[in-house]
C-alpha positions in Angstrom: -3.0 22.1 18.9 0.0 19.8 20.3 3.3 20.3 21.1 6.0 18.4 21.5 6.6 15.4 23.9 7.8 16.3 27.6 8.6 12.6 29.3 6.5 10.9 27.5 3.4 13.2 27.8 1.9 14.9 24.9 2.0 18.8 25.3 -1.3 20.4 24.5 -1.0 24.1 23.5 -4.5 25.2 22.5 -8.1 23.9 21.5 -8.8 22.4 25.3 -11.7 23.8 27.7 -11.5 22.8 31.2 -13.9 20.6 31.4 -12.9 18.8 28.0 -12.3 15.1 28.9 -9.2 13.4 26.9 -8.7 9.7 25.6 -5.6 8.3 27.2 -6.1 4.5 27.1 -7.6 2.3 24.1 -7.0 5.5 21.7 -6.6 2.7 18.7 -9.8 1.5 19.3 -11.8 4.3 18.7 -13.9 4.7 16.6 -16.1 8.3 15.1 -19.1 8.2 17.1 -18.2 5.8 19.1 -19.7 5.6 23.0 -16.8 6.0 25.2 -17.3 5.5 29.3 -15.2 8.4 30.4 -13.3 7.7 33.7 -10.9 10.1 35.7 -7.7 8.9 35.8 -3.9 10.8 37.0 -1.3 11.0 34.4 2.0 10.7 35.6 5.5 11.6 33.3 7.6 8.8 33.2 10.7 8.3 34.6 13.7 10.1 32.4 15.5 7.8 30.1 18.5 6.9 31.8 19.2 4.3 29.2 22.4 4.6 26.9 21.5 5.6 23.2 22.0 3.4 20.2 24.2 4.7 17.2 22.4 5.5 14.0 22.5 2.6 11.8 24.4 2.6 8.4 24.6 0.7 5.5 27.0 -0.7 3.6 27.8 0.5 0.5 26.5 -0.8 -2.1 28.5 -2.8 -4.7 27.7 -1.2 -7.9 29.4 2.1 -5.5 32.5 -0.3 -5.8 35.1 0.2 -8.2 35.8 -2.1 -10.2 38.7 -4.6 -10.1 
């Protein structure tokens, strides 16, 4: 079971043994039953968004909304 995102890491509550091996890299190009050459690899969180955040877009109304003149 997954939780939520924590600095760009995915949160895994439940359903993991320790020595279950997790795809990280190339995830879309999996296929069921595919052969997959398992390599250990560190994750690291990224960096906290220090960015500034966008505002919600909105839309005009539309001008059947308009009265009429």
């Amino acid at each position: 079971m997954t939780g939520p995102p924590v600095e760009g890491l995915r949160v895994v509550k439940e359903g993991l043994a320790p020595s279950d091996h997790v795809v990280i890299n190339g995830l879309t190009r999996l296929q069921p039953g595919m052969p997959v050459q398992a390599r250990m690899s560190k994750i690291t969180p990224r960096a906290a968004d220090t960015s500034p955040s966008a505002q919600p877009v909105t839309t005009p109304p539309s001008a059947e909304a308009q009265p009429a003149q």
